[in-house]
C-alpha positions as CSV (number, residue, x, y, z in Angstrom):
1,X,-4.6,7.3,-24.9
2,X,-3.6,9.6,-22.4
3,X,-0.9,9.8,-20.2
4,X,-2.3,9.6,-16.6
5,X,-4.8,6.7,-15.7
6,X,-5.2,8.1,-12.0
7,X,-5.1,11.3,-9.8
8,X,-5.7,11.5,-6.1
9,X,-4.8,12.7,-3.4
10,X,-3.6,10.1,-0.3
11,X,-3.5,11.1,3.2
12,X,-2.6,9.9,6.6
13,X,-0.8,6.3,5.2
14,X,-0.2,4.0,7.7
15,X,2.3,1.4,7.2
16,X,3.2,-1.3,9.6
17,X,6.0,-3.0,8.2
18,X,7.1,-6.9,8.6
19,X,10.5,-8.3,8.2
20,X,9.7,-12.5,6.4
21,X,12.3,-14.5,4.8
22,X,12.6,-14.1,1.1
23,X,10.9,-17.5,0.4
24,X,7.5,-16.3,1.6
25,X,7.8,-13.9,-1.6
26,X,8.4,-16.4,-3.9
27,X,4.8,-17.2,-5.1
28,X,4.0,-13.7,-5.3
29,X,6.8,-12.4,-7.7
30,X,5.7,-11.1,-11.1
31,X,8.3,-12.9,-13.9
32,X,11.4,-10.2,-14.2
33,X,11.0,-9.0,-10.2
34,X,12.6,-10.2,-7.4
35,X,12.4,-9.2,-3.6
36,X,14.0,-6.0,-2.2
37,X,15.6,-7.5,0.5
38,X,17.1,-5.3,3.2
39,X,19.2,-6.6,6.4
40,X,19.0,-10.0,4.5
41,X,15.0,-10.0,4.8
42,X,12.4,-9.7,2.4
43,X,9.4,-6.9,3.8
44,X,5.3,-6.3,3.6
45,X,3.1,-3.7,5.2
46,X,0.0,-3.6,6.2
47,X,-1.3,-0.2,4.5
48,X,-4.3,1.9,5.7
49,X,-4.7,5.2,4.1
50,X,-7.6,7.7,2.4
51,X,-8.2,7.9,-1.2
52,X,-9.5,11.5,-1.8
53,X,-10.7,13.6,-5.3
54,X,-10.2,10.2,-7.4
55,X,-10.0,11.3,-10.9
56,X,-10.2,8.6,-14.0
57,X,-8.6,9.9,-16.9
58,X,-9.0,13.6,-15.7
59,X,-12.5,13.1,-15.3
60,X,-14.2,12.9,-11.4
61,X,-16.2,9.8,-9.7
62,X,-19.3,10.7,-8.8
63,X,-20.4,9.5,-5.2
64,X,-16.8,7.0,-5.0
65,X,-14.0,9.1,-5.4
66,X,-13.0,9.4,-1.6
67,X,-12.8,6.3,0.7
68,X,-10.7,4.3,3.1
69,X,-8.3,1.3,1.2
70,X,-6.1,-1.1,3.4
71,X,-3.6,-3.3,1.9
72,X,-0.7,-6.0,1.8
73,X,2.0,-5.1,-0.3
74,X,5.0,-7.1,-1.0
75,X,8.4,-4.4,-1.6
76,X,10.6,-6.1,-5.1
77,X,13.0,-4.7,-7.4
78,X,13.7,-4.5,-10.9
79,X,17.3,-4.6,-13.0
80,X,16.9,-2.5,-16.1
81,X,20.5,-1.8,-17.2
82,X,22.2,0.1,-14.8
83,X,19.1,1.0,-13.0
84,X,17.5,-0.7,-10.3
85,X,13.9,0.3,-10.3
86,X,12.2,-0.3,-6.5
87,X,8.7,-0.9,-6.5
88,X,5.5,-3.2,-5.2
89,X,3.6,-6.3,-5.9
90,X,0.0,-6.5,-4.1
91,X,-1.1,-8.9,-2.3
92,X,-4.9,-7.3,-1.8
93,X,-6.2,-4.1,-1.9
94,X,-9.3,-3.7,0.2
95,X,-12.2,-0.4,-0.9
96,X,-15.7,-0.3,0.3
97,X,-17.0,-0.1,-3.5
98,X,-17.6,-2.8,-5.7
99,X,-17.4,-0.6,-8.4
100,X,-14.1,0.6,-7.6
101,X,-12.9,-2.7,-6.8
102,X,-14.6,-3.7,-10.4
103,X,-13.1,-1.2,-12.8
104,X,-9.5,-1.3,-11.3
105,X,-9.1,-5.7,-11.3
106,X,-10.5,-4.9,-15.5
107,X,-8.3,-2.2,-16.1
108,X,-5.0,-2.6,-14.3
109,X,-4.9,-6.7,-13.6
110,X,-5.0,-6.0,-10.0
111,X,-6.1,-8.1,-6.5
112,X,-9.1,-5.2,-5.3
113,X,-12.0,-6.8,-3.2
114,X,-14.4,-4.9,-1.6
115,X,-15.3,-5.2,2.2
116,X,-17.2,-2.7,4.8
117,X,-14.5,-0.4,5.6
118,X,-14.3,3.2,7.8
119,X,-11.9,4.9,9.3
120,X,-11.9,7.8,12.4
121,X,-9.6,10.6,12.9
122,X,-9.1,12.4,16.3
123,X,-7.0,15.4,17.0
124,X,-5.9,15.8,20.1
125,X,-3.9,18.7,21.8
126,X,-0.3,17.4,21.4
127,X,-1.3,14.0,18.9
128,X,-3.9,12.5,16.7
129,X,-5.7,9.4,16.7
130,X,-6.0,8.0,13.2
131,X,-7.7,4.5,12.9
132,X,-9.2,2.4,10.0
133,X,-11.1,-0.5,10.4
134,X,-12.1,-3.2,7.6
135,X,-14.6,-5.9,7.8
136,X,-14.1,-9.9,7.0
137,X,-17.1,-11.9,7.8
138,X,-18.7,-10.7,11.2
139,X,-15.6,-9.5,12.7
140,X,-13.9,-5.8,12.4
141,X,-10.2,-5.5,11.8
142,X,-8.5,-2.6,12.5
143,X,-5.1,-0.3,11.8
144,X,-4.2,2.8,14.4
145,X,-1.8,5.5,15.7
146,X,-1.2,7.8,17.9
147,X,0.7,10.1,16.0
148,X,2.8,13.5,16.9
149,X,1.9,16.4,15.4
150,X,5.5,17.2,14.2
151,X,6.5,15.8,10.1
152,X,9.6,15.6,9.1
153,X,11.6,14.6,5.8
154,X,12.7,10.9,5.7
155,X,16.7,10.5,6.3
156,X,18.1,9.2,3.0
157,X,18.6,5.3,3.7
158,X,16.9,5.2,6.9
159,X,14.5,2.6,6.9
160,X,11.4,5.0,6.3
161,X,12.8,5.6,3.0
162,X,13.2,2.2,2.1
163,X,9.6,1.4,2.8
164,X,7.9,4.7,1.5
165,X,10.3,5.1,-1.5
166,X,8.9,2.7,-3.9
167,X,7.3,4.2,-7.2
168,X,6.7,1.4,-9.4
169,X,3.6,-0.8,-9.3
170,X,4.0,-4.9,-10.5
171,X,1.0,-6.9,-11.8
172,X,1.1,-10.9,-12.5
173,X,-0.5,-11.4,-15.8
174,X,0.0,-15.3,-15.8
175,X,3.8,-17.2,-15.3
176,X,5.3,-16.1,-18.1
177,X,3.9,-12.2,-18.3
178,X,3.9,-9.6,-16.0
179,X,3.3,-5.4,-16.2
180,X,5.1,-2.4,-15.0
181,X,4.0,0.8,-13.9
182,X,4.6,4.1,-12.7
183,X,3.4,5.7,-9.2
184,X,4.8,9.5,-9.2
185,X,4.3,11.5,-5.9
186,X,7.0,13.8,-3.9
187,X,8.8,12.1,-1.0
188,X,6.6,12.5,2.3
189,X,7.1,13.9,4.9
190,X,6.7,11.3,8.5
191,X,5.1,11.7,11.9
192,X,6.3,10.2,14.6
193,X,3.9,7.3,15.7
194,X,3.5,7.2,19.6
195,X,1.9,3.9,19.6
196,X,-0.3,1.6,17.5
197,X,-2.9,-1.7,17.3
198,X,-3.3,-3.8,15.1
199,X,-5.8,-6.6,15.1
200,X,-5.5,-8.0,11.3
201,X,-6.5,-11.9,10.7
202,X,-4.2,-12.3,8.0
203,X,-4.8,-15.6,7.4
204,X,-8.7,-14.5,6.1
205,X,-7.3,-11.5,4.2
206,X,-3.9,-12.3,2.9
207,X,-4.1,-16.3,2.5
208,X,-2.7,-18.8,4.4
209,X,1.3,-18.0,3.6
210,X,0.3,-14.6,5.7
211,X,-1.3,-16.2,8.6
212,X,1.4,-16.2,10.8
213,X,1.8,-12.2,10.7
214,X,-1.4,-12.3,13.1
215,X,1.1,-13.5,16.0
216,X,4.1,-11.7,14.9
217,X,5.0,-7.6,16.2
218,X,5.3,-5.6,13.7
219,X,9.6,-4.5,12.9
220,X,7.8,-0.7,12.8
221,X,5.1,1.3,12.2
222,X,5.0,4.6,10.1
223,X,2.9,7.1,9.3
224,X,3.0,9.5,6.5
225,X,1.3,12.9,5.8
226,X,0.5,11.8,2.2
227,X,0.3,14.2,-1.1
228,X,-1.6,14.5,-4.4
229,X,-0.1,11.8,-6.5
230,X,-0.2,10.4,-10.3
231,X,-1.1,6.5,-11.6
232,X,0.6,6.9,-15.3
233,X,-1.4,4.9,-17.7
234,X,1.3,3.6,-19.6
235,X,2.9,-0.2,-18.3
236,X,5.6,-2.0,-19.9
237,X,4.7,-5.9,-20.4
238,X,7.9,-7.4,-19.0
């Protein structure tokens, strides 16, 4: 088989990130993870980004290979050895394709669904707007920034490395099996986010152990220039 499952390219990655106590992770951790706590708390964000030049197996999708995808994501750990290897466990992952949605729940075990999604991006002359909105039942949700212009590299151990520097997917097979696999992108750089909105029902999206992040104000909110990046096709069955 070959060696890469996925190539794309991910721009403009919104996270807005929220501090919960480790026991709302419970449920969701794949057997041989556990939660990546930080300041004694467990974390999710709410991602928006774009998915551009999608590539299966080296080979382009026609028609579906650039679109908008929002999702929860849960930030664990795993011990092998000596090495702790940092990574994430979805909750959803939102596309506008059915397809999409389709071949990536067969082929990688994961949560996709697919909604009505679109996103708008306005440059300004010192900052850009960059908003996506998702769609659950009759009512629009939406993710936004008013970002600066200037990027910058992440400090090392500042908190925009803990959430951005994560490069290991983790899937829930059943209770007793779970899989590991590899993201591989450089570090990005950040813009400075001016100010957001956020109008998410979380409860609808996320389940009912989520709801309460509709009330609560996000700990911060990132944004991050994006790169080409790499899915390997390879995962370890832990």
């Amino acid at each position: 088989m070959p060696e890469t499952f996925l190539t794309a390219r991910w721009e403009q990655l919104i996270m807005a990130n929220y501090a919960l106590p480790p026991a709302v992770l419970e449920p969701y951790l794949p057997k041989g993870v556990e939660a990546d706590l930080r300041d004694g708390m467990a974390w999710a964000s709410l991602v928006g980004f774009l998915f551009r030049r999608t590539r299966i197996f080296g080979v382009p999708v026609p028609l579906l290979g650039n679109f908008e995808e929002i999702n929860l994501r849960l930030y664990v750990k795993r011990r092998e050895g000596d090495e702790i290897r940092r990574g994430v466990v979805f909750v959803n992952e939102t596309v506008p394709y059915r397809a999409v949605a389709w071949m990536a729940n067969l082929l990688y075990k994961e949560h996709y669904t697919a909604v009505p999604t679109r996103h708008r991006i306005e440059a300004g002359p010192l900052s850009d707007h960059i908003r996506y909105e998702w769609k659950t039942g009759l009512d629009w949700n939406h993710l936004a920034v008013q970002a600066g212009r200037n990027a910058a590299a992440m400090p090392p151990d500042s908190m925009e490395a803990f959430i951005f520097e994560h490069y290991y997917g983790y899937t829930r097979i059943d209770a007793e099996r779970s899989e590991e696999y590899e993201v591989q992108h450089p570090s990005w750089e950040v813009r400075p986010v001016l100010d957001y909105s956020i109008a998410c029902d979380f409860g609808r999206m996320y389940g009912p152990d989520f709801a309460f992040l509709g009330d609560a104000k996000p700990h911060s909110v990132y944004l991050a220039a994006g790169s080409d990046v790499r899915v390997k096709w390879k995962r370890r069955r832990l």
